[in-house]
VOGU-3710 file (C-alpha; in Angstrom, 3 decimals, decimal comma):
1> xxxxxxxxxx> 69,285/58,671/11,690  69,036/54,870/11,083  69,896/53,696/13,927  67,500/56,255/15,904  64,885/55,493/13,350  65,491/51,337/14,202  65,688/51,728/17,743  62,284/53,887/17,780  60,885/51,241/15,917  61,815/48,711/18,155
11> xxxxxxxxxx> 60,005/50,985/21,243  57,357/51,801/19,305  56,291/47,942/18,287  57,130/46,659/21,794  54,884/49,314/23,408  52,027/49,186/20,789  50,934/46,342/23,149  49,713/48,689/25,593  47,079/50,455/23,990  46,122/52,871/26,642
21> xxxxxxxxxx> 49,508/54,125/27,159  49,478/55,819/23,752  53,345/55,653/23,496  53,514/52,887/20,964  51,857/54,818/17,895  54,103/58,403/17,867  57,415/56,407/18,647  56,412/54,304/15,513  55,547/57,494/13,489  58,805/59,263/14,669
31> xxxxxxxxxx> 60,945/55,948/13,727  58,754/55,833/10,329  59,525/59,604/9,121  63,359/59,153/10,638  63,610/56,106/8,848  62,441/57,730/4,833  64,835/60,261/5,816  67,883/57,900/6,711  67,023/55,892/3,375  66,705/58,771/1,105
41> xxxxxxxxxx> 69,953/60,213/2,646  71,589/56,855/2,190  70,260/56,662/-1,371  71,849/60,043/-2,388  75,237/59,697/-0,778  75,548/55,680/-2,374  75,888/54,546/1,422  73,961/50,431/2,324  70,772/51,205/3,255  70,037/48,448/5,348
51> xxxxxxxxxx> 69,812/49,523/8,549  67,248/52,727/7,644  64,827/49,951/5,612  64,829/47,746/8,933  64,221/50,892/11,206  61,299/51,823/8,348  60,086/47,785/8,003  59,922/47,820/11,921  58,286/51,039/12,334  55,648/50,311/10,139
61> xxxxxxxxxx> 55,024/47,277/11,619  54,772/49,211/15,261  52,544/51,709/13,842  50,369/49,473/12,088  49,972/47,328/15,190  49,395/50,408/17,552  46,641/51,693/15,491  45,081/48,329/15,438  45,040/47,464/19,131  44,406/50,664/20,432
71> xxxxxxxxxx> 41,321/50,666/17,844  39,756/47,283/19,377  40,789/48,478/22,861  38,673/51,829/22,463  35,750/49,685/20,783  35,970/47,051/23,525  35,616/49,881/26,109  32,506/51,780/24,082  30,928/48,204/23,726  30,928/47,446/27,967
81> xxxxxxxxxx> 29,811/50,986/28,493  26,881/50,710/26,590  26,113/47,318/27,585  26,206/48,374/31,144  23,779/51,035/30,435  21,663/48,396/28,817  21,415/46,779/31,618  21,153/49,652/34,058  17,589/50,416/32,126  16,287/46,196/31,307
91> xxxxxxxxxx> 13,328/45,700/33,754  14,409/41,924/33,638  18,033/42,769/34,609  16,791/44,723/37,482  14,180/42,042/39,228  17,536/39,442/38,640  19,763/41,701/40,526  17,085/42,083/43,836  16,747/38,504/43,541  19,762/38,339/44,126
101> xxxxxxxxxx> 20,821/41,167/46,165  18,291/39,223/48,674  19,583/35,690/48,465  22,997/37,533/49,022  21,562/38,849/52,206  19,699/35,927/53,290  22,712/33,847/53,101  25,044/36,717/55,381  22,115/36,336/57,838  22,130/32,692/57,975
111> xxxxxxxxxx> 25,859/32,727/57,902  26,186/35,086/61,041  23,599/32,615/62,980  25,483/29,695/62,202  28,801/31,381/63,223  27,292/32,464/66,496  25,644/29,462/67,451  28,812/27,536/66,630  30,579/30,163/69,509  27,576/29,853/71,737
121> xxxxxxxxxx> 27,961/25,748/72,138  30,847/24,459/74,495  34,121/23,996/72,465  35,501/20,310/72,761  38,530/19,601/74,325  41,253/19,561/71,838  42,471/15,988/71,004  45,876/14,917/71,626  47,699/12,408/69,509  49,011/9,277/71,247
131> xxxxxxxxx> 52,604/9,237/71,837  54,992/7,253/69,610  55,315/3,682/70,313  58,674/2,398/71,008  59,553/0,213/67,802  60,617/-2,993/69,206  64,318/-3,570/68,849  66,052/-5,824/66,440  67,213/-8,999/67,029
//
């Protein structure tokens, strides 16, 4: 059980970094209750307990870390979603955007003139490069 409560520890801290995945917190909590098990076991039967206190230590470290990033994730998320719907309602937001929405299209138009004048004029002759001059020889 130690060793199964250290290596779900280890999981569980290594994928507490992605907090959408989920998979970080309940391999931490499985590593955590494996590990008081594996210590108390080892406790009772006089055996070194060293490797169930790393798989706890590292579990708890996973689990505390899992909760925490998948808390500021969710909060990060909740805070652009209602900023976005701030700005879907702000008057001021609104004129900025057709402001822009029309320089956007002003400058596609002008682009698309340019471009088709540019194929509308006669294209120059492509420019060849001299040839090599003979370096004179050595005396």
């Amino acid at each position: 059980m130690a060793v199964a409560a250290l290596v779900l520890g280890i999981f569980g801290t290594i994928l507490c970094w992605f907090p959408a995945a989920l998979l970080g917190v309940p391999l931490a909590l499985v590593g955590l209750i494996l590990g008081i098990l594996a210590r108390k076991n080892a406790q009772e039967t006089q055996q070194p307990t060293g490797m169930a206190t790393a798989g706890l230590v590292v579990s708890i470290i996973g689990l505390t870390l899992g909760i925490l990033l998948s808390a500021m994730c969710f909060a990060c998320a909740q805070k652009v979603k209602s900023d976005m719907q701030k700005m879907a309602t702000d008057p001021q937001f609104q004129q900025q955007n057709k402001e822009f929405n029309e320089a956007f299209k002003k400058a596609l138009e002008e682009s698309k003139q340019h471009q088709q004048q540019q194929g509308a004029q006669p294209a120059a002759p492509p420019t060849t490069p001299p040839p090599p001059s003979e370096a004179p020889a050595k005396k």
